[in-house]
C-alpha positions as semicolon CSV with decimal commas, in nm:
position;residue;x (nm);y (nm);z (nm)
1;X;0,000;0,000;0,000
2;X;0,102;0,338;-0,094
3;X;0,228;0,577;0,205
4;X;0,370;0,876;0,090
5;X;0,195;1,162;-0,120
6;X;0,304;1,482;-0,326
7;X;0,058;1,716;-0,160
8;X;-0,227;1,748;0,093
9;X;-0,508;1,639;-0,153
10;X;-0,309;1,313;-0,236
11;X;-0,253;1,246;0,085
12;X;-0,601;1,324;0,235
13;X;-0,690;1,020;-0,065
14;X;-0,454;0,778;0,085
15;X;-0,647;0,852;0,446
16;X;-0,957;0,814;0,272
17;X;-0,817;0,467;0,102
18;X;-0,698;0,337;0,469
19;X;-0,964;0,394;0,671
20;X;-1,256;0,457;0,437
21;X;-1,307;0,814;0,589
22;X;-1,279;1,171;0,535
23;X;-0,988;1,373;0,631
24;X;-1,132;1,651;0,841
25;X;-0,889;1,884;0,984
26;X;-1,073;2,040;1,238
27;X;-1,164;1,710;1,407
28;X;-0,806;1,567;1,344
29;X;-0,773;1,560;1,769
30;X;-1,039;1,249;1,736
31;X;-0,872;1,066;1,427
32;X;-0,644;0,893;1,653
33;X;-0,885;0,634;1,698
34;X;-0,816;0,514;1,344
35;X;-0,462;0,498;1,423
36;X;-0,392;0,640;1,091
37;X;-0,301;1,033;1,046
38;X;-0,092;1,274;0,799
39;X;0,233;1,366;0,868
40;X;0,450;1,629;0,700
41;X;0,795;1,508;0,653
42;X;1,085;1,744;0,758
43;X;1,319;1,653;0,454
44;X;1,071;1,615;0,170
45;X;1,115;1,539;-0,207
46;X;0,981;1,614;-0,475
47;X;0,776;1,293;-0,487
48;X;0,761;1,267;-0,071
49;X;0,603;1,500;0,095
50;X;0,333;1,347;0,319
51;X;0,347;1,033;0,473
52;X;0,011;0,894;0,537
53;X;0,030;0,552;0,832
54;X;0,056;0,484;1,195
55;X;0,258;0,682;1,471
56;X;0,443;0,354;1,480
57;X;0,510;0,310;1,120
58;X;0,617;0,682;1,104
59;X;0,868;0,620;1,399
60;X;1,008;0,353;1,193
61;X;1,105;0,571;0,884
């Protein structure tokens, strides 16, 4: 499964794709309880700029 997106709207499609929900900023606080969420890498590419998994799988980079 794809993880990493070029921009926001790709990777709010990869959230959708995971846990078959909408990406809703404002109640991002409660997403936790898919375990999923979108992170913003520090060092991006031009291909990575979002990484869309688990705390744990994000540690693990």
């Amino acid at each position: 499964m794809k993880k990493f997106a070029r921009n926001k709207t790709e990777a709010k499609k990869l959230f959708k794709e995971r846990t078959h929900f909408e990406w809703n900023s404002e109640e991002h606080h409660n997403q936790g309880r898919f375990n999923v969420t979108i992170f913003k890498l520090s060092k991006p590419t031009p291909k990575r700029k979002f990484f869309v998994g688990t705390h744990f799988e994000w540690m693990e980079l």
